[in-house]
C-alpha positions in Angstrom: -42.4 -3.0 43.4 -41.7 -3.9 39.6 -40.0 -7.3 39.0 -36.7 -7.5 37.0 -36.9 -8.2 33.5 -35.4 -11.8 32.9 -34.3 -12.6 28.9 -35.8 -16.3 27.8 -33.7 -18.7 27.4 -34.5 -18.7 23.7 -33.4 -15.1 23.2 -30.3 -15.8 26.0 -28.4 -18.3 23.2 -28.2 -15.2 20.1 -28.1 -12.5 22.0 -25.0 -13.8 23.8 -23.8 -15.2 20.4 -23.8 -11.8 19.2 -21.8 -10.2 22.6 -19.3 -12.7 21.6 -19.0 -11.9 18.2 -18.5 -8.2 19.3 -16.3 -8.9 21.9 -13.7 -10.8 20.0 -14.1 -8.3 16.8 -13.2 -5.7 19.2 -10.3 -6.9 20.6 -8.8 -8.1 17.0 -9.3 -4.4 16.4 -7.6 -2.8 19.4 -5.0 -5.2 18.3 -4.7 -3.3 14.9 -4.9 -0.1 16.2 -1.5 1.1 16.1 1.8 0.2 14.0 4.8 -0.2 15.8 7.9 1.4 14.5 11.5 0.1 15.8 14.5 2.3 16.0 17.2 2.0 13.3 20.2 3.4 15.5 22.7 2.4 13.2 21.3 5.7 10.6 19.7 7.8 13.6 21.9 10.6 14.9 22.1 12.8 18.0 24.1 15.5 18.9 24.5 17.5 21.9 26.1 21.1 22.1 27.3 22.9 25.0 29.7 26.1 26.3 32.6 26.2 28.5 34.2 29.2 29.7 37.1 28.0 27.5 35.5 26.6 24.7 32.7 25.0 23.2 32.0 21.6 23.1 29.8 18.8 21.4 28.6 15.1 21.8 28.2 13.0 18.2 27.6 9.7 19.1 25.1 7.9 20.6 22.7 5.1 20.0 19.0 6.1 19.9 17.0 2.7 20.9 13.3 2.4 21.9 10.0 2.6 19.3 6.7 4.8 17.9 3.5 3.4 17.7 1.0 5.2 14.9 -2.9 5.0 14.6 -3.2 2.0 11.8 -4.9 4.6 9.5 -1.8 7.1 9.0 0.0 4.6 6.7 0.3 7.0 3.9 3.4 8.8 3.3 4.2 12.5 4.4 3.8 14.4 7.9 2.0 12.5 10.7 -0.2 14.5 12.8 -0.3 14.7 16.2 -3.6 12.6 16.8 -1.9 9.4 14.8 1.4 9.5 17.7 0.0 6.4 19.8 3.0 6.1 21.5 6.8 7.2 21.6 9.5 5.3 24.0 13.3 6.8 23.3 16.0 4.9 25.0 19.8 6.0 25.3 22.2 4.2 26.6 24.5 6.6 28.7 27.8 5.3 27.9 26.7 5.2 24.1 27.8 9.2 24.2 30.9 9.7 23.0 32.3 13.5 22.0 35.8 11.8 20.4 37.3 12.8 23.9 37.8 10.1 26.4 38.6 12.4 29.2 35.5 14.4 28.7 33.3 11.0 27.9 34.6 9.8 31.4 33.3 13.0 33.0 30.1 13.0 31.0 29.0 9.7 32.1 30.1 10.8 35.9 27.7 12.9 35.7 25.3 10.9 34.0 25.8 8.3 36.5 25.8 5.9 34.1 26.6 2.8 36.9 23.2 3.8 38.7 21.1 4.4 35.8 22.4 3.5 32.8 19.7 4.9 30.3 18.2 8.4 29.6 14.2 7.4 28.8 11.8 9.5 27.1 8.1 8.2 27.2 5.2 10.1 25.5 2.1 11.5 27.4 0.6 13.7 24.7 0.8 15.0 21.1 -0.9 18.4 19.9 -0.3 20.1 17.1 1.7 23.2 16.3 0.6 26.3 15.4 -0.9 27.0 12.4 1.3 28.0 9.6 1.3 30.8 7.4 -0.4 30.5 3.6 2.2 28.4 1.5 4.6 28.2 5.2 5.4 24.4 5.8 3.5 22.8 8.6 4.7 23.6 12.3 6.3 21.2 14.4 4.1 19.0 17.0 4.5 19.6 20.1 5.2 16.1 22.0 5.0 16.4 26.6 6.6 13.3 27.9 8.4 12.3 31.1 12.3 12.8 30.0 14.6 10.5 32.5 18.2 11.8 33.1 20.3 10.4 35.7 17.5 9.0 37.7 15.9 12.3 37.7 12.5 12.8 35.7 11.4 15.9 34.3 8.5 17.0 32.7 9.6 18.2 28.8 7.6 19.8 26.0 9.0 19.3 22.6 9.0 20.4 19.3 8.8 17.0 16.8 8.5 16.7 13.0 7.0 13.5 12.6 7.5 12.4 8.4 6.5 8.5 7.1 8.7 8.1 3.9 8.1 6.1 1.1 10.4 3.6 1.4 8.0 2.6 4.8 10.9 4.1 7.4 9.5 6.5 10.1 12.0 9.4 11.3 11.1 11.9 14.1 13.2 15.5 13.9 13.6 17.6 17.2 15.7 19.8 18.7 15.4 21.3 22.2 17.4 23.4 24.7 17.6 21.7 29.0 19.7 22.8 31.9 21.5 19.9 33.3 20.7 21.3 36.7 17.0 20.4 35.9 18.2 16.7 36.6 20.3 17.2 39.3 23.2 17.7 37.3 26.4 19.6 38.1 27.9 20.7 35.2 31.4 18.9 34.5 34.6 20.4 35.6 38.2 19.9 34.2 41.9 21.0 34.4 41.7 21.2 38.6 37.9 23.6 38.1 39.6 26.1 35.6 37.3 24.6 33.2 33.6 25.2 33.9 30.9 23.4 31.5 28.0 25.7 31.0 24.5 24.8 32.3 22.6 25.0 29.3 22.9 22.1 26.1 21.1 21.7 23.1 20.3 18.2 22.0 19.4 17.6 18.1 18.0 14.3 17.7 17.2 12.9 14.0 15.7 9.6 15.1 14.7 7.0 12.4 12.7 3.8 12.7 11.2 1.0 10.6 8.1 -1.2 10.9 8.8 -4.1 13.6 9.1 -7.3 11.9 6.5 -9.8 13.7 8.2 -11.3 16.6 10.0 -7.5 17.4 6.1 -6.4 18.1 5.5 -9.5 20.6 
């Protein structure tokens, strides 16, 4: 039976010298692996179109919260791909979605049930990117899965995203995607005693913009 192999206690002091050194180099560089970006609601935007059997209708305000993390090596400005998207957490506020009409705003957030859970979430899983363009065609959108949170209810959601870092150092991500409220357990609103039925189907535009955190946002 061979005998285990014991280090000298001469060769013990270096060697765990040297797994210290590594050890603490490493975790200064996970540290530094990713930027973090924080939203800038005040000049995102989001909008959110839908049908009625009487007439259209739309959703243009609401405040866009949350933050990006990017792979410390896509600092350069221009489109970021897909492997550089450490991280995305959105964040909406419920009640932040206002149409200009308070009687549909009340019925939105009753729907939203915006007592219970008073934020839509949207956290990253994966990034990939899209499909390759034709010669001289501008790059295709990412496609970004995440969990998407609405009403309590969360939903598995592929999106296109246009990621673009600017050169003034601000970070905004493009998309725009079609749901069925019934996905989240919605009903679609109803108005003017059920003569007015809201249509299943919206489309959400979201032009989100965000800035690298200052020091003690990142903590």
């Amino acid at each position: 039976m061979r005998k285990p192999v014991h280090a000298s206690r001469a060769g013990a002091v270096p060697a765990l010298a040297a797994l210290a050194i590594l050890l603490t180099g490493g975790l200064a560089n996970a540290g530094d692996s990713a930027r973090r970006y924080e939203a800038r609601p005040e000049a995102s935007r989001i909008r959110i179109d839908g049908t009625s059997n009487l007439h259209d209708w739309d959703v243009t305000e609401g405040r866009l919260e949350g933050h990006v993390e990017l792979g410390a090596a896509e600092a350069a400005p221009g489109r970021i791909p897909a492997p550089a998207l450490a991280a995305i957490r959105l964040i909406l506020p419920a009640t932040s979605l206002k149409s200009g009409s308070g009687g549909l705003d009340r019925r939105m957030h009753d729907a939203l049930e915006a007592g219970r859970h008073p934020e839509i979430r949207f956290v990253m899983t994966a990034a990939e990117p899209g499909p390759e363009p034709e010669e001289g065609a501008e790059a295709a959108p990412l496609t970004v899965t995440g969990e998407l949170t609405v009403a309590g209810t969360a939903r598995e959601v592929a999106l296109p995203v246009t990621a673009e870092l600017g050169e003034d150092g601000r970070l905004t991500l493009v998309t725009s995607a079609t749901l069925k409220m019934s996905d989240f357990g919605i009903s679609p609103p109803r108005a003017l005693l059920g003569t007015l039925r809201t249509g299943d189907e919206v489309t959400v535009s979201v032009t989100w913009v965000l800035a690298p955190a200052e020091a003690g946002e990142e903590a």
